[in-house]
N, C-alpha and C positions, 0 to 999 in steps of 0.2 A: 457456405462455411460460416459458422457459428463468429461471430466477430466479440472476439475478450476485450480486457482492458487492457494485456499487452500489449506493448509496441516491442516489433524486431528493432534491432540495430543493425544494419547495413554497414562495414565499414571500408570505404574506397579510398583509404589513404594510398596505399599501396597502387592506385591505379590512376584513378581523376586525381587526387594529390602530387603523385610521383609525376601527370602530366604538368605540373607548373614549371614554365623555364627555368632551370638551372636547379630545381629540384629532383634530382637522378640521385636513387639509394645503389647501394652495391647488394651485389647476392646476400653478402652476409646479411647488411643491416637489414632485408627487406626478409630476414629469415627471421632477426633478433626482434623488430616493430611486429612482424605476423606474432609470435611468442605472445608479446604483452598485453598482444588484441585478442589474443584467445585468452589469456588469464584473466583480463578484467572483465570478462565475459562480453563479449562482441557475438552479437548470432551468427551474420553472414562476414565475414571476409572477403571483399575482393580482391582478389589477391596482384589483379595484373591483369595483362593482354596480352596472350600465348604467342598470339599469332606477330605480335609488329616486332620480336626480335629472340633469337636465340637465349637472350641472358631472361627473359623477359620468361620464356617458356621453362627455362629449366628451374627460376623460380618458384612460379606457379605452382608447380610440381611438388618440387622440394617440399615446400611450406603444406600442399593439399595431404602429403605422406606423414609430417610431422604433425599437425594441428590435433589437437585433444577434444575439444567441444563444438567449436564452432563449424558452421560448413563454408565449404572451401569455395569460392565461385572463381568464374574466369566472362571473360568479357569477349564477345565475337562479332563479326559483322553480322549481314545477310547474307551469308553466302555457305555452303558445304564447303569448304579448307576450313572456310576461320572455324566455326562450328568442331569439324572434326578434331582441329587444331586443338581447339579449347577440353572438346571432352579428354583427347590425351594427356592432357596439363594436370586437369581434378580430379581422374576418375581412378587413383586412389586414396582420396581423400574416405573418411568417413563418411560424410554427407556433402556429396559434391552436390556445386549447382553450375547449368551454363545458362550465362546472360547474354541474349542476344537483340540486336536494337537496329532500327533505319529509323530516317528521319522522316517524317511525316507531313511537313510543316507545307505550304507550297515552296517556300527559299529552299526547303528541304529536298522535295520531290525533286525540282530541276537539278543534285549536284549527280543521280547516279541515270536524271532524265527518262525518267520513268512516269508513265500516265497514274489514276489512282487507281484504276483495275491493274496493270502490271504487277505496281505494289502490294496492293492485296495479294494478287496471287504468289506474291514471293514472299510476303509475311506467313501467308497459310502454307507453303514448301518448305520451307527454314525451321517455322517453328515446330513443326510437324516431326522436319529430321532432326530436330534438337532433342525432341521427345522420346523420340525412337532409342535414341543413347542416354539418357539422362531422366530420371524419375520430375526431377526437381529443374525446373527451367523458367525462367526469368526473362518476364519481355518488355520492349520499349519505346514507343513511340516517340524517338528524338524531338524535342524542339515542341512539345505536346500542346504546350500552352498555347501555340501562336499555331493550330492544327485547325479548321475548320470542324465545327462540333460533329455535326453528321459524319465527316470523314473520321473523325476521332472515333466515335461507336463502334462503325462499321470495321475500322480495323481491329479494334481492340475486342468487341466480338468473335472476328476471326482468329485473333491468337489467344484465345482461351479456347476455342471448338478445338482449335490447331491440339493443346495440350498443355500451355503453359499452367505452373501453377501460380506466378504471380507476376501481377501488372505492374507496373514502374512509371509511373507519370512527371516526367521531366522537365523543370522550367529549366530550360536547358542553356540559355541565356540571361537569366535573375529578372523577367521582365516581369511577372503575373505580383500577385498584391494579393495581403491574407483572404480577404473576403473572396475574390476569385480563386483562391488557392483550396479555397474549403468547398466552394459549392462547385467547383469542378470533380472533386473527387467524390463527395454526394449525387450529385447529377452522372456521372458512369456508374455508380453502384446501384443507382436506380432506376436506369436506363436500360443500359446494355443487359439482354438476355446471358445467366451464366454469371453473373457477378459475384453472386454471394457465395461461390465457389472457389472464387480464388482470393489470394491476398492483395490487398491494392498497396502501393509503394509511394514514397513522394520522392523528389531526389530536385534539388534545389541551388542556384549558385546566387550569390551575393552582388550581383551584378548594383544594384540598387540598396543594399543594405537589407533586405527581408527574407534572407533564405530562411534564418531561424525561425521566423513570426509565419515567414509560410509553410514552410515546415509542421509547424504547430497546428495550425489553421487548419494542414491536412489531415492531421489525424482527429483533430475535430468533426471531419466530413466524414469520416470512415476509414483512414488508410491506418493499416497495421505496420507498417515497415516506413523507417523514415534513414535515408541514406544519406551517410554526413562522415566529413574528414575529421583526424586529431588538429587541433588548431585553426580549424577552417581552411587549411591547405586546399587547393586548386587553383583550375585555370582562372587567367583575367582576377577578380578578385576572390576569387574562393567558391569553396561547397558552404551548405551549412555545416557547423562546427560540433562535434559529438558532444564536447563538456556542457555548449550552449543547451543544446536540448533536455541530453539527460537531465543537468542540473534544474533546469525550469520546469522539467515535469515529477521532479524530487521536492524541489523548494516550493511550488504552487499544485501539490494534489487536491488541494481545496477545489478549485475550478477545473482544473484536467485531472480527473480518475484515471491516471494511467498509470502504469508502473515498464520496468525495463530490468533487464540481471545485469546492470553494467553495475561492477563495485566500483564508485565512485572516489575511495578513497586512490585508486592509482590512476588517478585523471593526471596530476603533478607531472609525475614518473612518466607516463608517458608522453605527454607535452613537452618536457622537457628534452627527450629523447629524438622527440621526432623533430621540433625545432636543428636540433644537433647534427644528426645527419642528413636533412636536408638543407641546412642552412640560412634555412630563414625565422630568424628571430622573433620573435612573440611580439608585439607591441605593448608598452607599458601597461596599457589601458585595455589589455582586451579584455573582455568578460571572462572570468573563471580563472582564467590560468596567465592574464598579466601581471607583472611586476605588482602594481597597483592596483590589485585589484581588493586588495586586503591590505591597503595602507593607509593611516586616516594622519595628515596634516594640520589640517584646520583645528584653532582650537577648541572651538562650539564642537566639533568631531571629536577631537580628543577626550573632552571633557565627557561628552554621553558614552565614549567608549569604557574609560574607567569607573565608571557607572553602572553601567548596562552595556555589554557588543552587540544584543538586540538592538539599539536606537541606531545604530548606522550598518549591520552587516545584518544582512535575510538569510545568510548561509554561515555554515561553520566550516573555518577554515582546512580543518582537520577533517573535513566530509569529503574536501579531494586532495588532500594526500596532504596538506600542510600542516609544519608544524605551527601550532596553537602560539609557542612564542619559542625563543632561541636559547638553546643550550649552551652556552658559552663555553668555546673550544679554545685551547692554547700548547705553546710549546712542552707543557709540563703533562698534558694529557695523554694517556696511553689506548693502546690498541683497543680495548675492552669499550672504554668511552667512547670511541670509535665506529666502532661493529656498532652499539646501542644505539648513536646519533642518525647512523645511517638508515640503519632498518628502520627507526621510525620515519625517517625520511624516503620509505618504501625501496629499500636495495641491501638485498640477501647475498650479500659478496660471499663468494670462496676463500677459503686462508689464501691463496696467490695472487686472487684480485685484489682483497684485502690488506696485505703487505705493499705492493702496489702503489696502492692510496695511501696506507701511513706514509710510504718513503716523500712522497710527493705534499701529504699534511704536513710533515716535520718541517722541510723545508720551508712552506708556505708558511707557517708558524714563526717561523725565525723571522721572518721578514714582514708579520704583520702583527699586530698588539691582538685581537679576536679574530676567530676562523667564524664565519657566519655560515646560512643554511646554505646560502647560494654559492657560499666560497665551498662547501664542499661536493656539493652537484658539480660543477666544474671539473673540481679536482676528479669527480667520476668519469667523467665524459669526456676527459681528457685522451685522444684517441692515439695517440702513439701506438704501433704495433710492431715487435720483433723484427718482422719479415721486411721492413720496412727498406726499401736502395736507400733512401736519402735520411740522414738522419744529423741534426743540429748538436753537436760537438762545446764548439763556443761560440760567443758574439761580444766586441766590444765598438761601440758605435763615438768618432768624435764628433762634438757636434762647436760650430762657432757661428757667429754673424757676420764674417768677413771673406765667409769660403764656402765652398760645396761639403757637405757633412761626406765625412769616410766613415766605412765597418769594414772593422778586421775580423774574418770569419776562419771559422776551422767548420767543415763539413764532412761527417763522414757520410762515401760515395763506391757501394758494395762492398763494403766492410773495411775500406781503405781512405785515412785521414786525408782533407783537400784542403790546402788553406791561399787563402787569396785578400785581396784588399778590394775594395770599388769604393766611387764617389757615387754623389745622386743629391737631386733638389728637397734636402732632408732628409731623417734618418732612415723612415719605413724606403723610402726610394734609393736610396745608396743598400737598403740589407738587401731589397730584390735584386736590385744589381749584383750583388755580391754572391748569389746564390745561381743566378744566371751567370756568371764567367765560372764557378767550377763547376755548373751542369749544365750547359747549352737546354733551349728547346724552344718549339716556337707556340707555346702556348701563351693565350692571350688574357689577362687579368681582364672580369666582367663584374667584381663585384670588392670592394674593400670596406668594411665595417667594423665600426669599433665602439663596444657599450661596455660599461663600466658593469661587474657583476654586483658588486656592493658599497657603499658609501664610503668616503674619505681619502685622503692624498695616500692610502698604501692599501687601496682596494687592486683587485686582481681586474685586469679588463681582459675582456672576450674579444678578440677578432677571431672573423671571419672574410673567408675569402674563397670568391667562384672563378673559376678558370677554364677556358674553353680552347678546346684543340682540336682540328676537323671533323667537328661537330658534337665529340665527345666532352663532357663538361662533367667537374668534379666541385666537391665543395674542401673545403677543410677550416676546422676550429681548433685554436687553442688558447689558454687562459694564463696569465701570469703577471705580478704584480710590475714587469715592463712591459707595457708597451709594444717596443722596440720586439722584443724578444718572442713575447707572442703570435705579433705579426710574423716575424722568420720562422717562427712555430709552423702558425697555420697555414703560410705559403706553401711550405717544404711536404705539407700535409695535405693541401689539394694535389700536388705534383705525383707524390706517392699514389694517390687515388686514380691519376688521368698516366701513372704508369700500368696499375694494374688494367685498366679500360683497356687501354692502346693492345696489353696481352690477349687480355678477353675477347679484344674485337680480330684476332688472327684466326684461322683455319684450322678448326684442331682442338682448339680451345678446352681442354679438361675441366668443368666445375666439380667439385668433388666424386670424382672419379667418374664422372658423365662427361664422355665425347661430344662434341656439337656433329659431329661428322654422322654419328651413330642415332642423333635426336632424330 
């Protein structure tokens, strides 16, 4: 195969992402995130693992039926179920693919105890039936890096005879380092009989901080596909990160001649997004898509930025989806200014979502002197939903130094006002209290976070909060300029989340109009 200067994009949020603990999307959201990865041009989608759960397969599904460009993958063991599993999952997508992978490594070999001739023979069985169902199949030698080189060949040999059409080479641990990271994927293309036939893949975790750098390094060597989360989401510390890449082979085609159809303007939007429902907040400082990534303090900085935003920024802001500088929003501001601010801020609301958001701007406006960029991403992502059992009514919290704080709470609790009082060792612990006496449950709080979305004493802060209930775990956010209020927000809004799980996970279970009975 003729090797261009494209690189695929692979994107596995939805699967090594969604495996980060306490990282679990709901059907919906993992339908709304597939959406925005097909819009911003993502090649492959992984969409999930058919096989480890009912919700898990009827997604897959769902999303391989809706997706417009990209092709749809699913992820399988060695085995004929997961395989067969997997191909029922994509195989109405457009361009399905099925990925399927064993570990290779020796730590590897001992978990299914298997010699290397066994495995062999079950890489060449597997991939073979993968083929059989599926044009487009996708193989993987787990754990590749730390694989004995001959044993590496000879498998990967076997699974392109087999039928795959592209290799997957995974430092599956973040252990390997660019220089090995390039001349391994060079040394298979050059190696292995059949190479130049298929597509070579790199697929990277951050264990050590290098997934990006090896990541890079691989397609230096020859790999056409480079597999990376929104945010760097996954296990332990992460996948390589999509913005990271794209953006370095956008911002330095000087020395990497590659190019990618990822419109990088809706990097933002979907960072955001995914942050949001999964819960795990950006870090100020991360590359591309932190807080700070495009903030200059210093005043040597400040000074070449009024100058020049060459002398301290290699990108333009507004290359992923930022705006350039802030439009200043206030209580006198109407709908019109609205809808404009937003969509340059990449969100094409409906007049109902749009209404929505004013009701929730106006408010916020009264209570803060300027609506910033972040103050109204917020207000977007603010997930309250109709359908919702539990919904925050009112809150008034006393607070002293001589006593335990009390919140007097009104709760509406299926469509029926609950009011109650509770104490607790400060405010956020007297509202859960308060919320726990008029809705019992024994779900256990794993996670409580609280970042400020914008600067100054009447900024909106963001909590966040993970909550786990036999073994089920939800997240919930919400944003407002208490505190106090937000936290009863987002509690109340994990709760709703680990109400609908607890249905999902019953017998019978309807996802839009699909039986699990009947899957």
């Amino acid at each position: 195969m003729t090797k261009s200067n494209e690189v695929l994009i692979f994107d596995t949020t939805l699967r090594d992402g969604e495996q980060s603990p306490g990282a679990t999307m709901t059907h919906d959201e993992k339908l709304e995130i597939a959406e925005m990865l097909d819009d911003m041009g993502v090649d492959i989608i992984e969409a999930g693992f058919p096989i480890a759960s009912e919700g898990d397969f009827q997604a897959v599904s769902e999303i391989a039926k809706l997706a417009k460009s990209a092709t749809i993958c699913g992820l399988s063991r060695a085995n004929y179920k997961d395989i067969d599993r997997c191909w029922e999952a994509v195989k109405h997508a457009k361009s399905p693919r099925i990925h399927t992978f064993i570990g290779t490594s020796p730590l590897h070999r001992a978990i299914p105890n298997l010699n290397m001739d066994e495995m062999a023979e079950r890489i060449h069985d597997t991939v073979t039936h993968a083929r059989n169902l599926c044009e487009n199949v996708q193989w993987s030698p787990m754990d590749a890096t730390r694989t004995e080189w001959d044993y590496l060949c000879r498998v990967v040999e076997i699974a392109i005879k087999a039928g795959a059409t592209t290799i997957n080479i995974p430092d599956t641990v973040g252990y390997t380092a660019p220089v090995e990271s390039a001349d391994l994927i060079r040394n298979l293309i050059s190696t292995v009989p059949g190479a130049d036939d298929v597509v070579f893949a790199t697929h990277c975790h951050n264990d050590l901080g290098m997934a990006t750098a090896n990541s890079l390094a691989a397609v230096e060597g020859g790999a056409r596909q480079i597999e990376c989360t929104i945010n760097g989401l996954g296990e332990r510390a992460g996948n390589t990160a999509l913005e990271e890449v794209v953006m370095a082979l956008k911002v330095r085609g000087d020395i990497m001649p590659y190019t990618t159809k990822i419109d990088t303007r809706k990097i933002m939007s979907i960072s955001r997004r995914v942050a949001t429902v999964s819960g795990f907040a950006v870090q100020f400082n991360k590359a591309i898509v932190g807080k700070n990534a495009f903030a200059h303090e210093s005043g040597i900085h400040q000074d070449g930025m009024l100058k020049n935003r060459e002398t301290f920024e290699v990108m333009k802001p507004e290359d992923v989806g930022l705006a350039g500088t802030s439009l200043p929003l206030g209580k006198h501001s109407g709908r019109a200014a609205l809808r404009a601010k937003l969509k340059e801020l990449g969100f094409d609301l409906a007049d109902n979502q749009l209404n929505d958001v004013f009701v929730r701007f106006k408010d916020l406006a009264d209570r803060k002197k300027e609506v910033f960029d972040d103050d109204l991403m917020a207000l977007v992502y603010q997930n309250d939903a109709e359908d919702d059992r539990l919904k925050l009514k009112s809150l008034r919290v006393v607070c002293g130094t001589d006593g335990p704080q009390k919140a007097d709470m009104v709760m509406e609790v299926d469509g029926a006002d609950v009011e109650t009082s509770a104490t607790g060792d400060g405010p956020v612990d007297a509202t859960f209290n308060a919320v726990k006496a008029i809705f019992a449950h024994g779900a256990r709080l794993q996670l409580y976070q609280v970042s400020a979305v914008t600067e100054g004493t009447d900024a909106q802060a963001t909590v966040s909060v993970r909550m786990e209930e036999d073994g089920r775990i939800a997240t919930g956010q919400s944003a407002d300029t208490d505190t106090v209020v937000a936290s009863a927000k987002a509690y109340i809004n994990a709760l709703n989340r680990l109400l609908v799980r607890r249905e999902q996970s019953e017998p019978g279970y309807d996802v839009k109009g699909v039986s699990y009975k009947d899957a």
